[in-house]
Each structure stands twice: as C-alpha cells, then as structure tokens.
N, C-alpha and C positions, 0 to 999 in steps of 0.2 A: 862388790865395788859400787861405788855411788856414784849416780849420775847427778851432772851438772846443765842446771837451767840453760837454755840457749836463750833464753828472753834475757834476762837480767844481764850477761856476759855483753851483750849487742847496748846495753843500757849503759853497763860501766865506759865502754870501750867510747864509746861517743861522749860523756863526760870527759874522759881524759882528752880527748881529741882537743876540747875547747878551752882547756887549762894551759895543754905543752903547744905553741902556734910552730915549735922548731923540730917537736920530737918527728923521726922518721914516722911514715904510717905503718901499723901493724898491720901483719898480716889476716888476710880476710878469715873470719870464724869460717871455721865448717860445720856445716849442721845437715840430719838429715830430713828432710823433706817428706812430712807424712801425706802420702795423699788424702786429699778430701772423698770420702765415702762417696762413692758412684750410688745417686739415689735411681732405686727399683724406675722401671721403667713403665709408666701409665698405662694401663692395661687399655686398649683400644674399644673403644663404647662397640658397643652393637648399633646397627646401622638405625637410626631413630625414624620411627614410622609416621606420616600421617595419614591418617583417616579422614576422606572426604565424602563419609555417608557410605551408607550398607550397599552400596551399587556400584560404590567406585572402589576400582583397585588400590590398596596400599602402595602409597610411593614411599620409595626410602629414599632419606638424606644420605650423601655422600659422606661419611667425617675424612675428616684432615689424614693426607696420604693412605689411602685408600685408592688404588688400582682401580678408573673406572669398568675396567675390562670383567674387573671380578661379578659384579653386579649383575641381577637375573635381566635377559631382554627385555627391551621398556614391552609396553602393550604398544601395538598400533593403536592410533589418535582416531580412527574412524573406528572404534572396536570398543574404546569408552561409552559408557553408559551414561544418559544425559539424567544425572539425579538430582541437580539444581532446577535448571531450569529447560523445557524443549524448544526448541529450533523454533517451532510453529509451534503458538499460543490461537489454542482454541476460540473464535470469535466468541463475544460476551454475548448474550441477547439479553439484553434489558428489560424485565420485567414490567415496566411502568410501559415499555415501545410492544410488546408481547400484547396485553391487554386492550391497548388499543386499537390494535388491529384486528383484534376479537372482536372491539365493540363495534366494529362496524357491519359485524353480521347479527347485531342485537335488533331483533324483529320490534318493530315499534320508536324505532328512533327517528325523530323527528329529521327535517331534511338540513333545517340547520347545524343541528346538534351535528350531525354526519358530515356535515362540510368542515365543521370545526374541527372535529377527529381526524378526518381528510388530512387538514391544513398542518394540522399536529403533529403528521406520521410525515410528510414532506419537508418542514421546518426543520426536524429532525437531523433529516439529512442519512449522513454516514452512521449515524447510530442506528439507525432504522434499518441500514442495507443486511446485518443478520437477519432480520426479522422477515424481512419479503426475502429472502432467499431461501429460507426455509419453508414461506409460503408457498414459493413457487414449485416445491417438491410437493406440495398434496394433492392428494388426490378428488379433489374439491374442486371443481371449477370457478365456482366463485373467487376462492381464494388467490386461486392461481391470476385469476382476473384483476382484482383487486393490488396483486403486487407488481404485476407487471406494469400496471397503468403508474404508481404512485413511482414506480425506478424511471419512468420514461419522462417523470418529470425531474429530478436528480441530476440528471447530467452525468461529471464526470464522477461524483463520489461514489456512483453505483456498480462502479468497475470489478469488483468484488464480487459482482453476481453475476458479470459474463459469461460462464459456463452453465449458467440457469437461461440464461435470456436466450444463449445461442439454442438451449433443446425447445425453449419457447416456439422459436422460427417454425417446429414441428407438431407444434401445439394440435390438437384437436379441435378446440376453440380460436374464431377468425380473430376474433380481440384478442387474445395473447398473441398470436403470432402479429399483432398487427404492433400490440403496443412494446411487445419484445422489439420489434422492430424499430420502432422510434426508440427504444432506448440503446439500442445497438447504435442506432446513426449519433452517437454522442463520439464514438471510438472511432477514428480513421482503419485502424485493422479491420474493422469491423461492418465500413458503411456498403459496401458494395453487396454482403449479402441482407442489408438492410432494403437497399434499394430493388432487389429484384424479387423481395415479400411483399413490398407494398405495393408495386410495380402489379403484383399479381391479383392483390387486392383492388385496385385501383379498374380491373380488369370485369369485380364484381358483377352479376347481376343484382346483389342484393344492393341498397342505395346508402344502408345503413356502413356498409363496407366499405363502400367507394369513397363515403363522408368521411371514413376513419382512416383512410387511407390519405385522401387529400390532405386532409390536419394535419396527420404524421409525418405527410411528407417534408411539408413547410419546416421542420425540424432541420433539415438537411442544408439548407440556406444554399448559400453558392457555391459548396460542393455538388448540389442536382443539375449543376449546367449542360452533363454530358445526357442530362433527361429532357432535355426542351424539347425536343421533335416530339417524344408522348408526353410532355406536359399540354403541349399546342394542340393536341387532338384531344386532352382533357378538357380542354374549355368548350366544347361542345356538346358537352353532359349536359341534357336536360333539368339537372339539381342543381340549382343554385347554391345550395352548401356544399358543393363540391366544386364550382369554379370558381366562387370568393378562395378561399384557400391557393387554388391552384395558382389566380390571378395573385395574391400575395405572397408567393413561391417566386413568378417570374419575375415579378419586381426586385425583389431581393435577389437574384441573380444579376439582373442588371446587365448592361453589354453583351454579355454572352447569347443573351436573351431578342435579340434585334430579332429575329427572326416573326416569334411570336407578334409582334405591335401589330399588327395588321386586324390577327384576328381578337384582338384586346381593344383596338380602337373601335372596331364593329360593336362588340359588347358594350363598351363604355355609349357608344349611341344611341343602342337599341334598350338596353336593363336599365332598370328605376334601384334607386335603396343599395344597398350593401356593396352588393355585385357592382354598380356602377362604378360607384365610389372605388371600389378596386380597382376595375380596369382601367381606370381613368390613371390614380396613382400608377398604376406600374408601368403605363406607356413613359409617365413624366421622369421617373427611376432608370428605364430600358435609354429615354433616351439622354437622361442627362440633363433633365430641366427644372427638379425639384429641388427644393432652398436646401432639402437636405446636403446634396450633390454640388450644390454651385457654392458653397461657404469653402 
C-alpha cells in the first residue's frame, strides 16, 4: 500500500481554501506526529582542576548541577601553604647600607671620612634599621656601640629594632645601655624603662657616663617632668657637660619645671660660657619670658 505525503496534502488543501471563499472547511488532515530524536545526553566533564603551584592543593570547579555535597571537604584556610608569597617578608639589608657600616671599623679612616659614613648610615634612615639590628646581635662591642648610637638618633623609624634595643638596656657596655636608651625614649611604651637606665647612669661615678647620660636624657623633652626633683640635684654635678644638658632638659620642660629656677638662677650667676648661657635660658622658658613663649 502506498503512503501519501502529509506535506503536500496540507499544500493543496490551503490552495483550495483561497480559490472556493463559500466552500465548507475540510475536515482537519490527520497525520502522525514523528517525534524528534531525543539527542544523547552530555556526558558530565570531570570536575576541572586548578593547580596553584606544587604546595597548594588542587581546587576543583564545581560544573553545572553538580551536588556541592558531593565534593571532597575543602582544606581548612589556616592549613594552606603559603607558595606565592609569606605573611612576613624577610627584611632586605642592603648591601651598599652593609658595607658602610663595615667601614666604619676601617682602621685608618680619617675623622672626616667617618663623620661622612656616620652621616650616610643616619640619612638612610629606615633602610639602615636591618643593618644596625643585625649589628646589635654581635658579638662585638664596638659594633653593638656603633648601632645603638646611629638608632638613637632615628627616632621613630627605628621601631623595627625595639626588641634589640630593649636586650641593649642589659648590655654589658654602659654606652649601649645608654644609647638603647635614648633610642627607647623615642616610643611612649617604651620611655619609662628608658628613663630608669639613664636615671641609673646619671647616678654614675664615671663622668663620661653621667655626660651620656645627661645628653640622652634631653631626648625625653617634656615627657622628663615627672624627673625634675633628680634632674634639680643633677645640676649640682661638678661637670659642667653634664648640667648644660640637664639645664637644657629643664627649659624644655618648662612650667612643670618651676621648681628647679632657684637653683638654675644661682648657676646662671655664678658659671661663665655655655652652662650660663643655659641656665640663664631655661629660667626665661620655666618662667615664661622668652620671645619663644610670649609670640
């Protein structure tokens, strides 16, 4: 039996449609309806990996419907291995900042040349603070001398070495402990075990101590005001490089300081040269009568 087109029968039928506008309409063709081929169904990738370096675990991508339940437990975040980059990057020490602070133990270097290397390793600054903090762990005294001195003039960018400065305070050498000290008095955390090193210095028999100490002190400004009662029995040191200093401590305390004028006015009377000239200023500071103060 022969089968008959269902395309073409739908073709004619709609031609006569637009010929007869009176004829009844024909009844609807019946035809049977092939389904269209159910295509195979995409076989589901394998979960696509990336590799973030031979230290870190394989993460897999989720594909599309996929159960994330299915997937192996993540790693804990604290349990990753840092293969990029660490937390903490080892300070640099700069080779060019390295060598000069060698050269300042070059036997034969003129006094100049050595103030300029000095000047060099200071200007520096924050680049330098690898350098003296590593000094400050040798077993060298000089060196140890030499860094603690150069951080005390730094201020705050020598922050970096405070756990060097602080075992300084226990130094063997009076100079480290002295100049750890004035670089501690840069740190608010840190001044009050500043103050009770220098304090102890200050207490010296040796003169060269007491002078180091006095200097140092002056770093402290008007934070020392809770020191005036022992800064006022410092000014009756015999050394005069130790009460110019002191005397220019009180001044810069100022107010606080009322106490001391008495015995700063006696000096200012009695001493010629430097020391006058100190005492002199810091009564005019204590009491409020220098151009500085009256502007």
């Amino acid at each position: 039996m022969r089968h008959t087109s269902v395309q073409p029968v739908l073709v004619g039928l709609a031609l006569l449609a637009g010929c007869q506008k009176a004829a009844p309409e024909p009844p609807a063709a019946t035809s049977t309806t092939i389904p269209a081929p159910t295509p195979e169904a995409a076989p589901v990738p394998d979960p696509v990996v990336v590799a973030m370096g031979d230290d870190i675990p394989a993460l897999p991508l989720i594909p599309a419907g996929q159960v994330i339940a299915d997937l192996p437990p993540a790693t804990p975040l604290g349990e990753l291995p840092l293969a990029i980059a660490p937390a903490q990057v080892a300070e640099e020490i700069k080779p060019e900042l390295a060598a000069a602070f060698e050269k300042l133990f070059e036997p034969g270097l003129e006094g100049d040349q050595w103030e300029a290397v000095h000047l060099s390793l200071v200007e520096a600054g924050g680049d330098a603070v690898p350098v003296l903090r590593q000094a400050l762990e040798s077993k060298d005294v000089a060196r140890r001398e030499q860094a603690s001195s150069i951080l005390s003039l730094l201020g705050a960018v020598g922050e970096p070495a405070v756990p060097q400065l602080l075992k300084g305070l226990k130094d063997d050498s009076a100079f480290v402990r002295a100049t750890s000290a004035a670089a501690l008095a840069s740190f608010s955390a840190h001044q009050e075990k500043a103050k009770t090193t220098l304090l102890e210095l200050l207490d010296s028999k040796d003169p060269e101590l007491r002078r180091l100490a006095a200097t140092n002190l002056s770093i402290l400004g008007e934070s020392a005001s809770d020191l005036v009662p022992r800064l006022t029995l410092a000014l009756d040191d015999a050394d005069s490089e130790v009460v110019r200093p002191i005397a220019q401590l009180l001044g810069q305390i100022g107010g606080p300081a009322r106490a001391a004028v008495p015995r700063l006015q006696q000096i200012a009377f009695e001493k010629q040269g430097e020391v006058k000239e100190a005492a002199t200023l810091a009564v005019e500071l204590i009491e409020g009568r220098s151009e500085a103060t009256s502007k």
